[in-house]
C-alpha positions in Angstrom: 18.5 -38.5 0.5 14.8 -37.8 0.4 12.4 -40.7 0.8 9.6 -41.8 -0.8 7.5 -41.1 2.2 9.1 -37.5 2.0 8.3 -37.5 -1.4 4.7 -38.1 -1.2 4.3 -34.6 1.2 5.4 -32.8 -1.6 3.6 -29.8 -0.7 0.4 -28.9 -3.0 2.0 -25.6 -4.5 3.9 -27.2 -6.2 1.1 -28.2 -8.7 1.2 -24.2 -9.0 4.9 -24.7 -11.7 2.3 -26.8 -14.3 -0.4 -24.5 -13.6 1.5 -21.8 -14.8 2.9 -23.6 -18.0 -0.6 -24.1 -19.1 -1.8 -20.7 -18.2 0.7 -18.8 -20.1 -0.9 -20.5 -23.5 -3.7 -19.0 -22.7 -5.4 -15.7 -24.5 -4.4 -12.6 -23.6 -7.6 -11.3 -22.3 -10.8 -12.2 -20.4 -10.3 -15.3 -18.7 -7.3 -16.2 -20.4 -5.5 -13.0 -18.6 -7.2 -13.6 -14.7 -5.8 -17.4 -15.1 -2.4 -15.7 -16.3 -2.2 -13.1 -13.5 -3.3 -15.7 -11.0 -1.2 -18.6 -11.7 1.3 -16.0 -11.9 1.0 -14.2 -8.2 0.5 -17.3 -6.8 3.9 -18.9 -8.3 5.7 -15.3 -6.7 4.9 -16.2 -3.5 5.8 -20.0 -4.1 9.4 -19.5 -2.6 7.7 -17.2 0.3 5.0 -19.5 0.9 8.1 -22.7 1.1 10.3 -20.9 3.6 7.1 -20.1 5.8 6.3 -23.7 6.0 10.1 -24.5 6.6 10.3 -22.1 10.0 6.9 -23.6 10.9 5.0 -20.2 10.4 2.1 -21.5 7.4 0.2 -18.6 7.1 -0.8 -16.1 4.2 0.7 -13.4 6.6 4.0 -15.1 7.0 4.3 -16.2 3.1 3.5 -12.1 2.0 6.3 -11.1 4.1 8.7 -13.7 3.7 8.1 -13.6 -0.3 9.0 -9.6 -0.3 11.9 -10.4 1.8 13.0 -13.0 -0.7 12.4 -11.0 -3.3 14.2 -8.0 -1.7 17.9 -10.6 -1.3 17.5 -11.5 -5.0 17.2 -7.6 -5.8 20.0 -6.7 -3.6 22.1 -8.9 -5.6 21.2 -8.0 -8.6 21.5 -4.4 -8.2 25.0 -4.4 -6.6 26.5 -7.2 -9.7 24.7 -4.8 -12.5 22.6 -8.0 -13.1 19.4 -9.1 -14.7 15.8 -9.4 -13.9 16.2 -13.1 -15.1 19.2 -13.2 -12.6 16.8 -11.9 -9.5 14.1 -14.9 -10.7 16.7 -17.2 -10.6 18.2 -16.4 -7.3 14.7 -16.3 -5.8 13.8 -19.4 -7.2 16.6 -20.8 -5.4 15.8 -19.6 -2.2 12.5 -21.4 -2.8 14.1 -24.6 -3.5 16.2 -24.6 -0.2 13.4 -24.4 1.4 11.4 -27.2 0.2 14.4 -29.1 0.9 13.9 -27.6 4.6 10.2 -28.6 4.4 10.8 -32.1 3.2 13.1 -32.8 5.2 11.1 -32.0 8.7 10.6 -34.4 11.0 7.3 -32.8 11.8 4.9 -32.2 9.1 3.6 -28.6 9.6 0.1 -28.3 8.5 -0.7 -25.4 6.0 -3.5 -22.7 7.7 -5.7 -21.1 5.4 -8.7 -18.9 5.3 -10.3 -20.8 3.0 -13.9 -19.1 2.9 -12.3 -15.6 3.3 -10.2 -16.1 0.7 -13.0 -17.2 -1.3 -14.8 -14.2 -0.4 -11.5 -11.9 -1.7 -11.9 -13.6 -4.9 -15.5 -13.1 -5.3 -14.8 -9.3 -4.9 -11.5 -9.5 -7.1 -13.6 -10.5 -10.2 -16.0 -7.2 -9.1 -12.8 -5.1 -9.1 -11.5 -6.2 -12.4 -14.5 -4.2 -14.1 -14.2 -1.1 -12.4 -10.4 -0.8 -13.1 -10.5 1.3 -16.0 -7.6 2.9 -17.4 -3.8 3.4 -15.9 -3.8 7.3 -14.8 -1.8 9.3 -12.1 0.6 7.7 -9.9 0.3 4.6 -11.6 2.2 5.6 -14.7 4.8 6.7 -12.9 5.2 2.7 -11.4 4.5 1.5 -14.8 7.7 3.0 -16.0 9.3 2.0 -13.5 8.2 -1.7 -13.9 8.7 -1.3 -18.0 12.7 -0.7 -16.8 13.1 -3.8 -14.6 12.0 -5.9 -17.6 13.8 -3.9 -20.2 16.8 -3.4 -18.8 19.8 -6.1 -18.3 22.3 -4.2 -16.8 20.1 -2.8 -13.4 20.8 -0.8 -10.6 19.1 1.5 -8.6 19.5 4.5 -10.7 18.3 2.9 -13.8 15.0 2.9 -12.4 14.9 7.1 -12.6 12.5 8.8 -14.5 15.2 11.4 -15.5 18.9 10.5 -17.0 20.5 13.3 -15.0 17.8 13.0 -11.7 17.9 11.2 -8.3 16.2 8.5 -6.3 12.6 8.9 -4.9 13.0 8.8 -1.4 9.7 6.5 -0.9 10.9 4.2 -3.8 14.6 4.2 -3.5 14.7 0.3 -3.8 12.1 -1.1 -6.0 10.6 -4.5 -4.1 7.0 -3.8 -4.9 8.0 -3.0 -8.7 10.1 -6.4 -8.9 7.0 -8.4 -7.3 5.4 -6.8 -10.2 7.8 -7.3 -13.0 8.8 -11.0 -11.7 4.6 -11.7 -12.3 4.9 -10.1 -15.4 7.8 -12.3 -16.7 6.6 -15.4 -15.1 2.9 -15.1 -16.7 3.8 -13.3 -19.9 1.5 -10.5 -19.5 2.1 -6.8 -20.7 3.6 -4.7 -17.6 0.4 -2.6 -18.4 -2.0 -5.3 -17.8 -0.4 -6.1 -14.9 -0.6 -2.6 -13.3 -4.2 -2.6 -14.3 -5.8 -6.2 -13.3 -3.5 -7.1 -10.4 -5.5 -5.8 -7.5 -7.7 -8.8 -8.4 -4.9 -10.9 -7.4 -3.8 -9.4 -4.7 -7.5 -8.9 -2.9 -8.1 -12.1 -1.8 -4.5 -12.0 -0.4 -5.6 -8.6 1.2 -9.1 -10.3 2.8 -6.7 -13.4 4.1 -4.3 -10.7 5.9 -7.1 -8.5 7.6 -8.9 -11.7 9.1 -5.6 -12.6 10.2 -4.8 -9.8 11.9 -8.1 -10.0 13.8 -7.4 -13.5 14.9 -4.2 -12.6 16.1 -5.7 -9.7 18.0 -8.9 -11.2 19.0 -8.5 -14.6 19.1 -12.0 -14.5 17.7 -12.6 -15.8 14.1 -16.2 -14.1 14.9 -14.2 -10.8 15.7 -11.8 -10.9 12.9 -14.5 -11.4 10.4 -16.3 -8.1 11.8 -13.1 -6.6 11.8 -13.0 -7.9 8.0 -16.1 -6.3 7.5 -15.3 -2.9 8.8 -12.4 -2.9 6.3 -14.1 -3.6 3.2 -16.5 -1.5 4.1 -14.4 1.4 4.9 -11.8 0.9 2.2 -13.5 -0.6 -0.8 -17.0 0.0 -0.6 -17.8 3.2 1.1 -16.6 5.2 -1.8 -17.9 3.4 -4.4 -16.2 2.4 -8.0 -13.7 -0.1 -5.8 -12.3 2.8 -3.1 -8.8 2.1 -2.6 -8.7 -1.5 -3.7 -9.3 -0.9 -7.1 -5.0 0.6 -6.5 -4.0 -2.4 -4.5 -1.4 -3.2 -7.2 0.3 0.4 -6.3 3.0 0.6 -3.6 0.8 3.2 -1.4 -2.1 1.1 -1.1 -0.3 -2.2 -1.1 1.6 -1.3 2.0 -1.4 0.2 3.5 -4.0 -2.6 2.7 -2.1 -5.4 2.5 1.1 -5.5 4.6 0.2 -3.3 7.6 -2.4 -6.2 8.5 0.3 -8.2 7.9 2.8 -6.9 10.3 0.1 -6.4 12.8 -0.4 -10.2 12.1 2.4 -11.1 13.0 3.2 -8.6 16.0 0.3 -10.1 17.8 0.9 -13.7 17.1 4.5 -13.1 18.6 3.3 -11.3 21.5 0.9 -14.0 22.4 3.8 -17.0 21.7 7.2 -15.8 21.3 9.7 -17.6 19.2 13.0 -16.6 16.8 11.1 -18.0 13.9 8.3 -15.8 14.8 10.5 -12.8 15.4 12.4 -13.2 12.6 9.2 -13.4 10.5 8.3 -10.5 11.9 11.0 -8.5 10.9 10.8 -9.9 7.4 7.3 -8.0 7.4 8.8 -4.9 8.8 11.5 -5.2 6.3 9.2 -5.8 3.2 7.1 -2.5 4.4 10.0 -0.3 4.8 11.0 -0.4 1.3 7.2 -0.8 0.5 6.6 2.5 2.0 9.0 3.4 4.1 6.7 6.1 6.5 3.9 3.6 6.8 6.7 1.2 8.7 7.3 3.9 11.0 3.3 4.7 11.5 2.7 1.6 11.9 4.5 1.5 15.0 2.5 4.3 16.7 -0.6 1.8 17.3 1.6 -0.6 18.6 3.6 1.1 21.1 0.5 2.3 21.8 -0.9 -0.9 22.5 2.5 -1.7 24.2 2.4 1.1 27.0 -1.8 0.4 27.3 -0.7 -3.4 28.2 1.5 -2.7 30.6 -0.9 0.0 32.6 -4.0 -2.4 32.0 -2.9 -5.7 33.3 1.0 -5.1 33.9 1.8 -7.8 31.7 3.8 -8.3 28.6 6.1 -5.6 28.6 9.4 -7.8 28.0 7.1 -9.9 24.3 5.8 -6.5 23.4 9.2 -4.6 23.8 10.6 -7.3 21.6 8.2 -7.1 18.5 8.6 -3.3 18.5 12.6 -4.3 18.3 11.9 -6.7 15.8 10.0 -3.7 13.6 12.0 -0.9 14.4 15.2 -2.4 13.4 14.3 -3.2 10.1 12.6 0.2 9.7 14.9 2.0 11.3 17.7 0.5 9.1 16.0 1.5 5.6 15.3 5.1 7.2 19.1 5.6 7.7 19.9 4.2 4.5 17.1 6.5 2.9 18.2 9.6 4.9 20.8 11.3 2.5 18.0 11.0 0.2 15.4 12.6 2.3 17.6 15.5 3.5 17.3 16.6 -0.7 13.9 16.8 -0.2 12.6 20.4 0.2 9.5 18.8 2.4 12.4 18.1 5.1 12.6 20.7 7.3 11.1 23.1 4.9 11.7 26.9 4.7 9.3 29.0 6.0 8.2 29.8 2.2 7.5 25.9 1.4 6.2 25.4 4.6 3.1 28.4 4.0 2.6 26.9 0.4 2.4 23.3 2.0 -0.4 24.5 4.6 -2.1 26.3 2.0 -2.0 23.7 0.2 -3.2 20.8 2.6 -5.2 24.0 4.3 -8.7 22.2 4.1 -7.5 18.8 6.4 -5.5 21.3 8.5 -6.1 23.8 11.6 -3.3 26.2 11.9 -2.9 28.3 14.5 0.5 30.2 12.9 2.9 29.3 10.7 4.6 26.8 13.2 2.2 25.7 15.1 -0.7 23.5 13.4 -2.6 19.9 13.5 -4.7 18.0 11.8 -8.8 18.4 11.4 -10.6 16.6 13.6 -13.1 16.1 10.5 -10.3 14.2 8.5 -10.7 11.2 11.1 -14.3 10.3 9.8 -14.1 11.0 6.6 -14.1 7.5 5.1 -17.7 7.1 6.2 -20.3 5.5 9.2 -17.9 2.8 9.6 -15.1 5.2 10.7 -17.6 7.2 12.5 -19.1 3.8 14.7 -15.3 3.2 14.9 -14.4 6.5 16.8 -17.1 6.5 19.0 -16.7 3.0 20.0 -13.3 3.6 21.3 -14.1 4.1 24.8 -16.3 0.6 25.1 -12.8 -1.0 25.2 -12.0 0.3 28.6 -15.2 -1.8 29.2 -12.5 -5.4 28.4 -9.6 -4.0 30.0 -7.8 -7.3 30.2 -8.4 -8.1 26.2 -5.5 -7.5 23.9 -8.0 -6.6 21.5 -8.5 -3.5 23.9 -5.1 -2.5 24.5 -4.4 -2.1 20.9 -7.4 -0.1 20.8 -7.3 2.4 23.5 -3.1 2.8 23.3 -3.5 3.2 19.6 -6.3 5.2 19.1 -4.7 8.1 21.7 -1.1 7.7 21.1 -2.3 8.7 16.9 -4.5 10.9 18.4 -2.0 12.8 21.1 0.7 12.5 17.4 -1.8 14.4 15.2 -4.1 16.1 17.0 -1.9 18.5 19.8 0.0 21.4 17.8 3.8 21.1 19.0 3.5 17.2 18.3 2.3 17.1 14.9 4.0 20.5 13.6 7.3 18.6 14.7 6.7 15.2 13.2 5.0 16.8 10.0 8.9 18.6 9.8 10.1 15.3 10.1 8.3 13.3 7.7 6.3 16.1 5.7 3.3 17.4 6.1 1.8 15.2 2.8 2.7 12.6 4.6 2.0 13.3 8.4 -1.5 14.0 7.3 -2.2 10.5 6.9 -1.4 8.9 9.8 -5.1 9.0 11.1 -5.5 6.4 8.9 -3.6 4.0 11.1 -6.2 4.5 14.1 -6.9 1.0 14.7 -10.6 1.3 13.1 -11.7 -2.0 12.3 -10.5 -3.2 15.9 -12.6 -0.7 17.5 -15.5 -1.7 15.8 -15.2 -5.3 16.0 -14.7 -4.9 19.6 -17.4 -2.3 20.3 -19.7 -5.1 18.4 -18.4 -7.5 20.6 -19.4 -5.6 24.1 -22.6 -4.5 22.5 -23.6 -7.8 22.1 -22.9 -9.3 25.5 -24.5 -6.1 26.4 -27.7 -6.3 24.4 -28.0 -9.7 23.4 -30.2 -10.4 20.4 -31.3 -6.6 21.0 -27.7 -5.7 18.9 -29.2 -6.4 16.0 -31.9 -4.3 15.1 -29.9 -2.0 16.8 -27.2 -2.5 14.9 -29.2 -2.5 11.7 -30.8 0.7 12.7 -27.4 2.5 13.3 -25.6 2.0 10.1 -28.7 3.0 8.1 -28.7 6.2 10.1 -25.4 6.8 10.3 -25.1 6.0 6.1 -27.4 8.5 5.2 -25.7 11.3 8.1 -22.6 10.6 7.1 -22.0 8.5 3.9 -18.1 10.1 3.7 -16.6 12.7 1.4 -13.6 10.8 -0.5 -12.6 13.9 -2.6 -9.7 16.1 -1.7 -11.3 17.8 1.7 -12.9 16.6 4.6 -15.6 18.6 3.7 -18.7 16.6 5.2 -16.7 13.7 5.5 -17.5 13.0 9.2 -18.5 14.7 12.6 -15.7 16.2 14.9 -17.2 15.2 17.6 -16.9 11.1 16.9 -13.0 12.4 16.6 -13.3 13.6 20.6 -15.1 11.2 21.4 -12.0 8.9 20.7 -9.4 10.3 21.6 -10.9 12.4 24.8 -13.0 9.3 25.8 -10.5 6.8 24.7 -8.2 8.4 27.3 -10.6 8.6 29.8 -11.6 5.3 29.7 -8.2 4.0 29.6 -7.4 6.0 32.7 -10.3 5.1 34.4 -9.7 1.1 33.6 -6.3 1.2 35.2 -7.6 2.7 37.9 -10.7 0.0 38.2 -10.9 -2.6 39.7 -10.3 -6.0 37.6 -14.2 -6.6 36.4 -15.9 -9.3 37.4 -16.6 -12.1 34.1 -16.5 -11.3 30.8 -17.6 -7.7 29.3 -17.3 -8.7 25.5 -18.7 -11.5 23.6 -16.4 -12.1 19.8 -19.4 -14.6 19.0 -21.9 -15.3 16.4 -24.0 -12.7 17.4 -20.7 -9.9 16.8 -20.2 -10.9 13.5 -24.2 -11.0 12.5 -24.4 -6.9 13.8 -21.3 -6.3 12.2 -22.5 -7.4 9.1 -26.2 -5.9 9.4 -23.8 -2.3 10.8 -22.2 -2.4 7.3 -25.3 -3.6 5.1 -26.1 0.3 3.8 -22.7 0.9 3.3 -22.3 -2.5 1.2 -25.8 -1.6 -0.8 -24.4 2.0 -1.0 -21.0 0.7 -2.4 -22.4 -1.4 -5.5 -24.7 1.1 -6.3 -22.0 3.1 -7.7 -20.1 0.3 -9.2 -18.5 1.6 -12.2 -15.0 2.2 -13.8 -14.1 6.2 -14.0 -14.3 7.7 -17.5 -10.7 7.3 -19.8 -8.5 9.9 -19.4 -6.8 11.5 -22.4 -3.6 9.6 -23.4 -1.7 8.7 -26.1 -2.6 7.8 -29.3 -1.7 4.1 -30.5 0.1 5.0 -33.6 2.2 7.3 -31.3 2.8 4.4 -28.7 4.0 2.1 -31.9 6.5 4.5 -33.0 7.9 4.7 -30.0 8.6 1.3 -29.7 9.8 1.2 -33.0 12.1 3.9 -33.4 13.4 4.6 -29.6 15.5 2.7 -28.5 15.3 2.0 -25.0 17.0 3.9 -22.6 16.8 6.7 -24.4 15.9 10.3 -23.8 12.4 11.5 -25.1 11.8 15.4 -24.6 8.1 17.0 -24.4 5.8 18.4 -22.3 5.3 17.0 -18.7 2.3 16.1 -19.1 3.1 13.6 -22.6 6.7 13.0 -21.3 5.3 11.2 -18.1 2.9 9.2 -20.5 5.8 8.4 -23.2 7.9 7.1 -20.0 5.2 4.9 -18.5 4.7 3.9 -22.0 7.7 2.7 -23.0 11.4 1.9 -20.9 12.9 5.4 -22.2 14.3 8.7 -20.0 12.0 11.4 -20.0 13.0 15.2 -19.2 10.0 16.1 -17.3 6.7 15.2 -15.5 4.0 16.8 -13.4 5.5 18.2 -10.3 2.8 16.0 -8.2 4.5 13.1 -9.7 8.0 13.6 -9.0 10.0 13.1 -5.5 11.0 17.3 -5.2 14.6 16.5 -4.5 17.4 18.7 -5.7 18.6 16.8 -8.9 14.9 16.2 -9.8 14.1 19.6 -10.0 10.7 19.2 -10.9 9.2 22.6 -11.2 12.3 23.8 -13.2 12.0 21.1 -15.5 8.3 21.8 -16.4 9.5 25.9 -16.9 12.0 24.2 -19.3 9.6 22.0 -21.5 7.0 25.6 -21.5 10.0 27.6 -22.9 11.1 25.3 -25.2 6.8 25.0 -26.6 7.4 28.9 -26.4 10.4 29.1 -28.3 11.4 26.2 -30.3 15.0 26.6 -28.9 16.7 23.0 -29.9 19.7 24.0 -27.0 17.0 23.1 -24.5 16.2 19.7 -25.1 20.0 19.5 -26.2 20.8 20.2 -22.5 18.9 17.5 -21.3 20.9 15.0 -24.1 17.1 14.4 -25.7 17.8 11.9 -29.1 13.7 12.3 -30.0 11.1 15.2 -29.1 7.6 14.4 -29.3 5.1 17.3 -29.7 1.4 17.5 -28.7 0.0 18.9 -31.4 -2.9 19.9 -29.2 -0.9 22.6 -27.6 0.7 25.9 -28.9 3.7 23.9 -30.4 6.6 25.4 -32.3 7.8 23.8 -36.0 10.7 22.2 -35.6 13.0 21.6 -38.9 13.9 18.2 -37.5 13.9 14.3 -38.9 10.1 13.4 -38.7 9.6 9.8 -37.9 5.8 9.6 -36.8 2.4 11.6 -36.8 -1.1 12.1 -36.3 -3.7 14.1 -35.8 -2.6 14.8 -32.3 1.1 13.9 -31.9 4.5 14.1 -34.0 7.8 12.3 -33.0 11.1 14.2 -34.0 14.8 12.6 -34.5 17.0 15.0 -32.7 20.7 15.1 -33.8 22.9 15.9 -30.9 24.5 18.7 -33.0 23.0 21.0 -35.2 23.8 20.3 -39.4 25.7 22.6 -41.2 
């Protein structure tokens, strides 16, 4: 029986369950909807948060990946019993209250570990990014939909999740956990799935600030050094391209996984390497889990870094091999578990070992990030490491200062990770064969797990025992020069993104100086200083690029959509689950728009799998606005067609149920009338 004295450690979440009550009487805009989506998020990771505490692991890092793996049990159940969304909330919520049992029951009270001023600073910039998020657009309808399903839907499983009646699962999406987090903060806070979609990267950034700082404690054990590390993040990610860079998407899968649980599982690696334990092992793989079905090829990128740092260890200070063999284990199980469960999908795909036909559109394609020597035989541009601005270009050519630590962790991770990514994407035979693997769209983007913000953190920290109070107008000076050289190019090219040579630099000098260490002699004292004086340079490196950023503060223009008289007939007379035919372009709207079947979207959109057919759909929807021919849409079992009248559209002699100046909705009978 749980005491009184048990009872008064009722942990402080808990005041989150009355929080929420209130909040979800509150308006549906403005304030009202921050205090919904917050009080919302924060009771989704209640359970994760509970279970943390109970294996003695109370950090942000440990609560994001034991809350996805929560959330990925109640899905699994749910999926395979044909059950509810309610059903996964409730199942969830259960695995929360064991664990409070757990907690209160403890003998020893494990004290909760927060970034408190971080965090604080994540929600400073989460208000910033809630007006510059605009509209929903591009990948993010195609979540929405998916999300507008999972609350629709009562009888789920995977496939109900499709875009298409008659399609197949997308291969980087084949089990929805980030869409459940989503739809379980949409049902918990009452909020549209729309809304969600929209505002939640507010939520989730101070979560995203807490995991980055993390993982540079964990690697540093520096709070100075994480914070720089913090810096160079922000900087790279959200404020070197203006209008919120990639946070303003941290709601989306992609950037989710890329933003918010790679620090995680870096978190995590590090903190077991430094004090092995099964609680922190299994935590571990509970964050490899959660980014597997995240995003299943950033779980296996992830892992280049840190083998990386693994194999740099154990040639640096011949330590650690048995701790850092075991954290890889703990990671590649996990991943490598989702990849075999995802690889009947994958072998649909035509980017899997593509023909020589897809393979010469794909490189013309991708041709401007690319070298290619021949039609087998090609790597990535050395420009495309730097594009994300000075930050990434300090970054690179900071690399080789780490052989200046040699017995840091902090420099292991740097010098293994920057050449094993480098050696992966930069030498012909070993990126044409692991772009065949994973595809060349995604291949291409694992530059982006060099361990940047490391580098730079560290290089600030060897500058500064170097320089001493010298660092900072030196540091000052640098990021103003390198802002205006090389502010980055965040459109669809490297373009003038960055200098090739910082690329070199790295991964040449990175080599070089990680030979040469091993080959040194063990230095004499210490070579870095993570102090007060690395985080002030830091922050005067990334000042231009933080003035830069705010100057061009603003949401992007509305894209065309659909009308709202449109969207209200939809509601009104579809019912849900059924199948809406139109053009690609308005079907993927109608879809995102409400929990219907669609029989086409943009080929960009769509996994390219053999049941999706994407391209062959689209040629469908163009001869049926060529022709008028009702057997087309009949072949897809369509019950509605929905015309934009803005197009060359056929009349149709149909049941007209809605229009407007730009759109009309059809009743299609499944047979024609006699």
């Amino acid at each position: 029986m749980i005491g009184r004295a048990r009872l008064d450690r009722l942990p402080r979440e808990l005041f989150l369950l009355p929080a929420l009550a209130i909040a979800r009487v509150l308006p549906d805009s403005g304030l009202g909807l921050y205090l919904k989506l917050a009080a919302a998020t924060l009771v989704v990771l209640l359970p994760g948060s509970l279970l943390a505490r109970a294996l003695g692991r109370p950090s942000v890092s440990a609560t994001l990946a034991w809350s996805l793996a929560g959330i990925f049990g109640a899905g699994a159940i749910v999926f395979a019993v044909h059950g509810s969304l309610d059903l996964a909330i409730g199942l969830y919520a259960l695995l929360g209250a064991a664990a409070l049992a757990v907690v209160l029951l403890r003998k020893q009270w494990v004290p909760r570990r927060r970034p408190a001023s971080v965090i604080l600073l994540g929600v400073l910039l989460g208000a910033l990014l809630w007006h510059v998020a605009g509209t929903l657009d591009g990948d993010a309808l195609f979540h929405l939909a998916r999300v507008r399903k999972l609350l629709a839907f009562s009888d789920l499983h995977l496939r109900t999740l499709d875009e298409f009646k008659d399609g197949g699962l997308h291969p980087g999406y084949a089990f929805p956990l980030w869409h459940l987090l989503l739809a379980f903060v949409s049902r918990l806070g009452g909020v549209e799935p729309g809304r969600v979609l929209l505002h939640e990267a507010s939520m989730l950034c101070p979560l995203a600030f807490a995991a980055v700082y993390e993982s540079g404690v964990a690697v540093f054990r520096s709070r100075s050094a994480a914070f720089a590390a913090l810096l160079a993040t922000v900087a790279l990610f959200a404020l070197a391209g203006g209008h919120g860079g990639s946070y303003v998407f941290l709601a989306l899968p992609a950037t989710a996984a890329r933003q918010l649980l790679v620090p995680v599982v870096i978190a995590l690696f590090f903190w077991f390497v430094r004090r092995p334990s099964r609680s922190g092992a299994a935590t571990l793989a509970a964050g490899g889990l959660a980014l597997a079905f995240v995003h299943p090829t950033y779980a296996l990128y992830v892992l280049i870094p840190l083998g990386g740092y693994v194999a740099a260890r154990a040639l640096l200070v011949r330590a650690e091999v048995k701790r850092g063999v075991a954290a890889l284990a703990a990671l590649v199980l996990p991943a490598g578990a989702v990849s075999l469960w995802l690889l009947p999908i994958v072998r649909e795909t035509a980017s899997h070992n593509p023909s020589d036909a897809e393979l010469a559109q794909n490189l013309k394609h991708y041709g401007d990030q690319l070298v290619v020597y021949s039609l087998h035989s090609y790597r990535v541009a050395a420009e495309l490491f730097a594009r994300t601005g000075a930050v990434a270009v300090a970054a690179l050519v900071a690399v080789p200062l780490a052989g200046l630590a040699r017995r840091r962790r902090w420099a292991a991770f740097v010098l293994g990770g920057t050449v094993t990514v480098a050696a992966l994407t930069l030498v012909p035979p070993f990126f044409t064969t692991f772009s065949d693997v994973v595809s060349l769209s995604q291949a291409r983007r694992a530059v982006g797990f060099v361990p940047f913000a490391f580098a730079f953190a560290g290089g600030a920290a060897v500058l500064s025992r170097r320089l001493g109070g010298w660092v900072l107008p030196v540091a000052l000076g640098a990021g103003i020069g390198l802002q205006l050289a090389w502010p980055g190019d965040f459109g669809g090219s490297p373009g003038d993104g960055g200098p090739a040579l910082a690329t070199w630099i790295a991964a040449v000098g990175g080599a070089g100086a990680l030979v040469a260490a091993v080959l040194a002699r063990p230095e004499r004292g210490v070579l870095d200083r993570p102090g007060s004086l690395t985080a002030l340079a830091a922050t005067l490196f990334v000042l231009p690029a933080v003035v830069s950023g705010f100057s061009h503060w603003s949401a992007p223009p509305a894209p065309r959509g659909l009308t709202p008289g449109l969207v209200r007939a939809l509601h009104r007379y579809v019912p849900k689950g059924a199948v809406v035919f139109s053009d690609d372009s308005t079907a993927y709207r109608i879809a995102a728009a409400v929990p219907v079947y669609i029989n086409a979207a943009p080929p960009g959109h769509v996994a390219d799998t053999k049941p999706n057919r994407p391209f062959a759909r689209r040629n469908d929807a163009l001869a049926f606005l060529r022709t008028g021919d009702l057997a087309i849409p009949r072949r897809y079992h369509a019950q509605f067609v929905v015309l934009d009248l803005g197009r060359r559209a056929p009349h149709l002699g149909l049941p007209q149920l809605y229009r407007d100046s730009q759109f009309v909705l059809y009743r299609l009978p499944l047979t024609q009338s006699r």
